[in-house]
N, C-alpha and C positions, 0 to 999 in steps of 0.2 A: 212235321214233315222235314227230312234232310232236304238240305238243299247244296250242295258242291260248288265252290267259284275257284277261281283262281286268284292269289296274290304274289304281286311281285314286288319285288324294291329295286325301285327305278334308280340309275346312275347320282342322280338329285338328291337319292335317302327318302323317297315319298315312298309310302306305303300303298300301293292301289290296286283295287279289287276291278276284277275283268269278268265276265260270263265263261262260263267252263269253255263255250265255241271257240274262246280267244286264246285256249291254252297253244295251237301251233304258232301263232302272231309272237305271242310271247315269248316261248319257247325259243323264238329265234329272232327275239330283237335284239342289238347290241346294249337296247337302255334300260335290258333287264339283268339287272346283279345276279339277285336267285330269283326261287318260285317256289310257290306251296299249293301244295291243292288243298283248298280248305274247308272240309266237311262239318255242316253245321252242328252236327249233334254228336261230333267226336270230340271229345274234351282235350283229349291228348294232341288233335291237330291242332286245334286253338293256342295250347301253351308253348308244341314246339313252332310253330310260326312265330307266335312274342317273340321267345326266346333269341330264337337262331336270328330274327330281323334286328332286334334290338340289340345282338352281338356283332352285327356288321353294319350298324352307326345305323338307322332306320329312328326317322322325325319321332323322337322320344313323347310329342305333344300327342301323335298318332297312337303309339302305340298305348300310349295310358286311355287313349278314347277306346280302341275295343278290347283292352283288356276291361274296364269298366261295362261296356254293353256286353260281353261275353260273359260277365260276373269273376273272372281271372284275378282273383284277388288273395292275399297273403293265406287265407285259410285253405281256399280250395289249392295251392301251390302246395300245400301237404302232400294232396293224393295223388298228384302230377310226379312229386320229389319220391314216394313211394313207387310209385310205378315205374319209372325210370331210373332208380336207384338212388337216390342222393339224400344229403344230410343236412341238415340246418343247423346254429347255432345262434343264437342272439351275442353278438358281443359288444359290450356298450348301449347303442343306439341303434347300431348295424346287423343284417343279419349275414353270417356266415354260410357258403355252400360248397362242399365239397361233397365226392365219393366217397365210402364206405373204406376203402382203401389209404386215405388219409393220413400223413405221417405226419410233416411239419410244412410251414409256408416254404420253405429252400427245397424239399425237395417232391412236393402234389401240389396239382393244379389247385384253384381254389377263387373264389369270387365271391365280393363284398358288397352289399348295397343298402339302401334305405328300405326297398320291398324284396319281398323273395323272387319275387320278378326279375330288377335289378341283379341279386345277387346271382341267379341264375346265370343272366343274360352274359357276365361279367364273365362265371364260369367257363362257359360256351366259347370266350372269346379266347380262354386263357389253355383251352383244352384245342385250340386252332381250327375253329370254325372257320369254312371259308366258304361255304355258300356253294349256291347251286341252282341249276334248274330239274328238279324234279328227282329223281334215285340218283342222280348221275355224281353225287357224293355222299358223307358220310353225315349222316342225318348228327342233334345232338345228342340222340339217345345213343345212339352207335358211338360216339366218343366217349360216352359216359361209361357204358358196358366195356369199351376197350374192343370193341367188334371192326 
């Protein structure tokens, strides 16, 4: 069964989950950064929340707790980078993520991390994610796409 909530990232960098009822509360508190509405059984909401939370500084201990209950994990980050567009690389120990459009680090965004999570999240940051409440910016699929 779906079940819909709202998450926000509070001013503090806490990641916390509200009852969909609390989406106008939210919506218009000053000690909400962004917001996501977070459908349980979309896979794609789950990853761009990591993501986009994790590229605007959101409690890194939090985010590895529901990317672990949601199963958000380096293999399912495939079909997330497929769907969205993007590329991985292993380099070294790290894994590399960039767009499909990719020249060199001087001149494409590009993001580096220990999980594809990370490396996303980096992405995200480097592509100028700045967060939001609700459509009222550019999600990071829409950075990604160049939309």
């Amino acid at each position: 069964m779906s079940e819909t909530r709202v998450y926000y990232l509070h001013t503090n960098n806490d990641l916390i989950c509200k009852p969909m009822d609390n989406l106008p509360d939210v919506r218009d508190s000053n000690f909400a950064v962004a917001l996501w509405k977070f459908d349980s059984q979309d896979r794609e909401t789950a990853w761009s929340l990591l993501v986009e939370a994790r590229s605007l500084g959101a409690n890194e201990e939090r985010i590895a707790d529901l990317a672990e209950k949601w199963k958000c994990d380096d293999k399912d980050a495939d079909n997330y980078a497929e769907r969205v567009g993007l590329m991985f690389q292993l380099e070294g120990n790290m894994w590399h993520c960039h767009t499909p459009n990719y020249i060199n680090c001087m001149e494409s965004p590009e993001g580096f991390g220990e999980t594809k999570l990370e490396a996303m999240a980096n992405l995200c940051h480097d592509l100028g994610f700045e967060g939001g409440k609700l459509n009222w910016h550019k999600s990071f699929k829409d950075l990604v796409s160049g939309s």
